[in-house]
C-alpha positions in Angstrom: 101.9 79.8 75.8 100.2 80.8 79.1 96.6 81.5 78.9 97.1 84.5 80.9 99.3 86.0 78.3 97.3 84.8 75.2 93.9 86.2 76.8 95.0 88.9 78.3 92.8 91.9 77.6 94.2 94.6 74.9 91.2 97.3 75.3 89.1 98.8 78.0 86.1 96.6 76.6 87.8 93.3 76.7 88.3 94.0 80.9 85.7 91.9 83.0 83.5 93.0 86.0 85.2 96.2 86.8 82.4 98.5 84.7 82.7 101.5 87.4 86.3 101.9 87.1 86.4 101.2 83.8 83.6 103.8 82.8 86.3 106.4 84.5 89.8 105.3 82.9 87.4 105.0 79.6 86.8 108.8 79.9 90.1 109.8 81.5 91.8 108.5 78.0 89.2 110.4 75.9 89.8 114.0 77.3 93.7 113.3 77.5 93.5 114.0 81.4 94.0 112.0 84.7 94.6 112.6 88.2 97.2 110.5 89.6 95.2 107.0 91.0 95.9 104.2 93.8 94.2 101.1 91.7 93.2 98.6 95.0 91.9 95.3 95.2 92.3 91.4 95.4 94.5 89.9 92.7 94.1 88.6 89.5 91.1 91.7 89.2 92.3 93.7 86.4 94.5 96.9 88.2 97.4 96.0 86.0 96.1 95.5 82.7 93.6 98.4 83.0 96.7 100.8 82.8 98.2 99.0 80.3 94.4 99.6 78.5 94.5 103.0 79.4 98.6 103.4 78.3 97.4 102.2 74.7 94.3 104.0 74.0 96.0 107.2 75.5 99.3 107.0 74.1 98.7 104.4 70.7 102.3 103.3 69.5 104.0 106.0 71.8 103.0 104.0 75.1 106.3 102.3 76.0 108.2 105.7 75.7 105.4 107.7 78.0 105.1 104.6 80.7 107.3 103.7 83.0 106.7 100.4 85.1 108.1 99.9 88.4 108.2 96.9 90.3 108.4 98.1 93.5 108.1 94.1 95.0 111.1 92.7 93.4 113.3 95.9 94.3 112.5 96.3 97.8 112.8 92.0 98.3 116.2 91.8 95.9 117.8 95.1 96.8 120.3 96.5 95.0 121.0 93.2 93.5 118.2 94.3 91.3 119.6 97.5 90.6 122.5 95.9 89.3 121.3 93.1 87.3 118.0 94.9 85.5 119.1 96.4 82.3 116.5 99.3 83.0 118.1 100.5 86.1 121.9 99.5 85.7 123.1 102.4 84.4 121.4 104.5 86.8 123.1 102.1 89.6 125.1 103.9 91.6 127.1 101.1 94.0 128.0 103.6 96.9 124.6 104.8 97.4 122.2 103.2 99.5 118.6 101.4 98.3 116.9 104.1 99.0 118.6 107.1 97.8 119.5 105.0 94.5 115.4 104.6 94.2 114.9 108.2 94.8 117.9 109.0 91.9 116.3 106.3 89.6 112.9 108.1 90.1 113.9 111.2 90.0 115.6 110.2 86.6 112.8 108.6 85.4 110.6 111.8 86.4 112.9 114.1 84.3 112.4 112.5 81.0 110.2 114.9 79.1 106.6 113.3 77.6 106.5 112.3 74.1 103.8 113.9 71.9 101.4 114.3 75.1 101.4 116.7 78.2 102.1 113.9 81.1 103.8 110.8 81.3 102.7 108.0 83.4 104.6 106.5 86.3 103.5 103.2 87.3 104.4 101.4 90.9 102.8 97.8 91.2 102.4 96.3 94.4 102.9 99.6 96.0 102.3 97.9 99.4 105.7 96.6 99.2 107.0 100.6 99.1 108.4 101.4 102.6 107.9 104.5 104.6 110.9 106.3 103.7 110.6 105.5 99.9 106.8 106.6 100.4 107.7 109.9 101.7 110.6 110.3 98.6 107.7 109.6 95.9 105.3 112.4 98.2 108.5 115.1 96.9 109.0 114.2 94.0 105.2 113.7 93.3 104.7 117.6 94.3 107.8 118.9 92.0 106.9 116.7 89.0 103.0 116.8 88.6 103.1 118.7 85.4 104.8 116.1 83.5 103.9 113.0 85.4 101.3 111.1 86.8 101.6 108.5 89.3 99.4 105.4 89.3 99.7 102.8 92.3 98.5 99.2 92.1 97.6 97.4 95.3 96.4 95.1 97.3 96.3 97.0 100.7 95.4 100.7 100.6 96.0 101.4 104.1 100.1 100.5 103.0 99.8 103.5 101.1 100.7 106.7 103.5 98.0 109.5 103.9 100.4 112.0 102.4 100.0 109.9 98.5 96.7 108.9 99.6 95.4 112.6 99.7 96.5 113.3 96.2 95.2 110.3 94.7 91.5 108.9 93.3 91.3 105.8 94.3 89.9 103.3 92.1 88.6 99.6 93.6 88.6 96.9 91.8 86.5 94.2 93.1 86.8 89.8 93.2 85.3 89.3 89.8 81.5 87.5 90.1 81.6 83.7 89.8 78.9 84.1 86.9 81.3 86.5 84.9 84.2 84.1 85.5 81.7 81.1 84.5 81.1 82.4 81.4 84.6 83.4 80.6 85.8 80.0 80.9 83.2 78.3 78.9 84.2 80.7 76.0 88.0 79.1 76.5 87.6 75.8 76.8 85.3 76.0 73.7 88.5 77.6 71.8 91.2 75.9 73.2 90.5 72.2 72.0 92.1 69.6 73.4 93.0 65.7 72.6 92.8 65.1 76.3 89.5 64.8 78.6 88.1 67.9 79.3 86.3 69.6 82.4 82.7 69.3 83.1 80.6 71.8 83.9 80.5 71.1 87.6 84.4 71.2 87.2 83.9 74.2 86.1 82.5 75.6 88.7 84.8 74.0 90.9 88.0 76.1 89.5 85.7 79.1 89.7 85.0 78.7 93.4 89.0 77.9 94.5 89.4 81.1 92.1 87.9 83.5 95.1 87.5 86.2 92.1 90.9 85.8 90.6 90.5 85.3 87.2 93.9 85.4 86.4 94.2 82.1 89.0 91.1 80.5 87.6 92.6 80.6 83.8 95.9 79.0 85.2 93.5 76.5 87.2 91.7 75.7 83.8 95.0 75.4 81.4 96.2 72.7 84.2 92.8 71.2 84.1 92.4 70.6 80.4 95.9 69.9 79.2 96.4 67.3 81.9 93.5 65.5 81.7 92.5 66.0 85.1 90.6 68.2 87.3 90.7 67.4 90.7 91.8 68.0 94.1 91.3 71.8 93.1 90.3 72.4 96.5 93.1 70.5 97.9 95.6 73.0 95.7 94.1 76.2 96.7 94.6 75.1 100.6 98.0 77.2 101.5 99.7 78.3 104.2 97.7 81.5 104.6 94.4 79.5 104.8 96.2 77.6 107.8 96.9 80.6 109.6 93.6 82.2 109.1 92.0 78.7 110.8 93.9 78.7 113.5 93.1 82.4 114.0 89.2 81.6 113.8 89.9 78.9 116.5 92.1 81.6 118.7 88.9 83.6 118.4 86.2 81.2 119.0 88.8 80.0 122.9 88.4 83.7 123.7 91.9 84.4 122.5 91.5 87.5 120.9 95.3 88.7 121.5 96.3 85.9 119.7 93.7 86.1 116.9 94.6 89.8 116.3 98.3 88.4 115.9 97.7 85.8 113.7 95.6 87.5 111.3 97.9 90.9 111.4 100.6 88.3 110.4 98.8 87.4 107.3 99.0 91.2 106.2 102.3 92.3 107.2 104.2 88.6 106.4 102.1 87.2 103.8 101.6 90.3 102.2 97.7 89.8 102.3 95.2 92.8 101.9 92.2 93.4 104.8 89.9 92.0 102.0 91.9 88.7 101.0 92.1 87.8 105.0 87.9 88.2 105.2 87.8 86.3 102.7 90.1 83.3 104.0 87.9 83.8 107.0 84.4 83.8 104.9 85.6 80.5 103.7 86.7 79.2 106.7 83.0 80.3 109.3 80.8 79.5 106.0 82.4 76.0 105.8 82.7 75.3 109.8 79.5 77.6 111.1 77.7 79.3 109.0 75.9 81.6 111.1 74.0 84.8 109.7 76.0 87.0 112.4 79.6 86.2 110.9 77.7 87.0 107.4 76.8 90.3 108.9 80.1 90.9 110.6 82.2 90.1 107.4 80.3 92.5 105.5 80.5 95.1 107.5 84.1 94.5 108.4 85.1 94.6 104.2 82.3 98.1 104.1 84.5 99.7 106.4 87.7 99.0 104.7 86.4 100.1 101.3 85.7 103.4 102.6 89.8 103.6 103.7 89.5 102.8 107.1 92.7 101.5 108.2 92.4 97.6 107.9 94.1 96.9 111.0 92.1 98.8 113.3 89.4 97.0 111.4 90.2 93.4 111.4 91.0 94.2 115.4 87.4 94.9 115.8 85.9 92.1 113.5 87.9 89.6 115.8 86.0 90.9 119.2 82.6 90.9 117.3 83.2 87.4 115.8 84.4 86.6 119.4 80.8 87.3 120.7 79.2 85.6 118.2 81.0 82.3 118.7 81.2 82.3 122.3 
């Protein structure tokens, strides 16, 4: 079984590093009311599993009936393939329609079902990013007509995906790369109950996983399973180095040859391609200045990027204006 499964968090209490947003769900649940909530931030930082948290303190054994779970990533990448093959949707399918207006008719559906035992049902969309502009503005609609039934909760990774129309009728909710002592700690507590016959991981190996994590704890307990039940933990670093990391090096080098048309490119790439939010490129790019430079500037330019883009600023306009500041600091 997948360590992510097994120690995946079944109450509010058992969620790590998130105490603000937690503190709100927490008393959301207790007085039976919610707005509806965009949940943003990096992965593997507890958006998911706090609704599911919030689903079974709200609901108890009534939460699959009031929750329905859309995953808006595999729909709009499969297409009506999807539609057709997922026993949730297929006999909703209708085969002459297109995506869209079948996601509208499935949602629309879905919206109709009356709440069980409770005033409003929750309507969940993960990875919202994914959502496109016209299926956006169909959620906006139905969103107005269905409000005294529903609530809608969007989980993502890149709040400035999310159109100002939803935006505005949302309370957004951040949930932040966990700290590396908070993920220390968590690990030690599972390698002490998962025993193994094999070698385990030292401490320093330890932290290791926890820094090629970057905050994802979900990604540092897969890290540790591989670790202990092979035997081995190394090359971590080597493993976390992906394509997206390559693209954000070149873009530093773009930047630092006075490039800045180029840099802009390559880093918008890793949002709109890669699916990456503002936040996970400043960080590919924290690691990449703090292992090449280090220089207090980019430090200060980082920071003040990420502030900016935590207060909803649209990330692109952002990361377009970190890339000429960085430029004057390298050049």
């Amino acid at each position: 079984m997948l360590w992510i499964e097994r120690y995946r968090p079944k109450e509010f209490r058992e969620i790590l590093g998130q105490e603000p947003s937690i503190r709100l769900l927490s008393s959301f649940a207790k007085n039976r009311t919610l707005p509806h909530l965009i949940l943003t931030g990096p992965h593997g930082t507890g958006k998911s599993v706090a609704v599911e948290c919030f689903a079974r303190t709200l609901y108890g054994e009534n939460r699959e009936l009031n929750t329905s779970v859309f995953q808006t990533a595999d729909l709009f990448s499969q297409g009506k393939a999807f539609l057709e093959q997922d026993e949730r949707y297929a006999h909703l399918y209708q085969k002459n329609l297109s995506l869209i207006n079948n996601f509208k008719y499935i949602i629309k559906w879905y919206a109709s079902l009356r709440p069980l035992d409770t005033e409003f049902k929750l309507m969940v969309f993960e990875d919202a990013h994914t959502l496109t502009f016209d299926a956006q503005q169909a959620l906006r609609r139905i969103m107005e007509r269905s409000s005294g039934t529903c609530r809608f909760i969007f989980t993502t990774t890149n709040q400035s995906s999310i159109i100002p129309a939803i935006a505005s009728r949302c309370l957004p909710l951040f949930f932040a790369p966990l700290d590396q002592d908070v993920m220390l700690q968590y690990l030690r507590m599972i390698k002490e109950n998962e025993p193994t016959d094999k070698q385990g991981c030292s401490e320093d190996d330890l932290e290791l996983i926890v820094q090629a994590a970057h905050g994802d704890m979900r990604r540092a307990m897969l890290l540790l399973q591989v670790a202990l039940e092979t035997g081995k933990c190394h090359s971590l670093f080597e493993i976390d180095q992906s394509e997206t990391a390559n693209v954000s090096a070149l873009a530093v080098k773009a930047i630092k040859d006075g490039d800045i048309r180029n840099a802009v490119r390559r880093l918008e790439s890793l949002m709109i391609d890669y699916g990456l939010s503002g936040s996970e490129v400043l960080e590919q790019i924290r690691i990449i200045t703090k292992r090449e430079y280090n220089h207090p500037a980019l430090a200060i330019a980082l920071a003040d990027a990420e502030l900016r883009m935590l207060h909803g600023n649209n990330e692109f306009v952002q990361i377009g204006a970190f890339a000429t500041k960085v430029h004057t600091v390298l050049s």
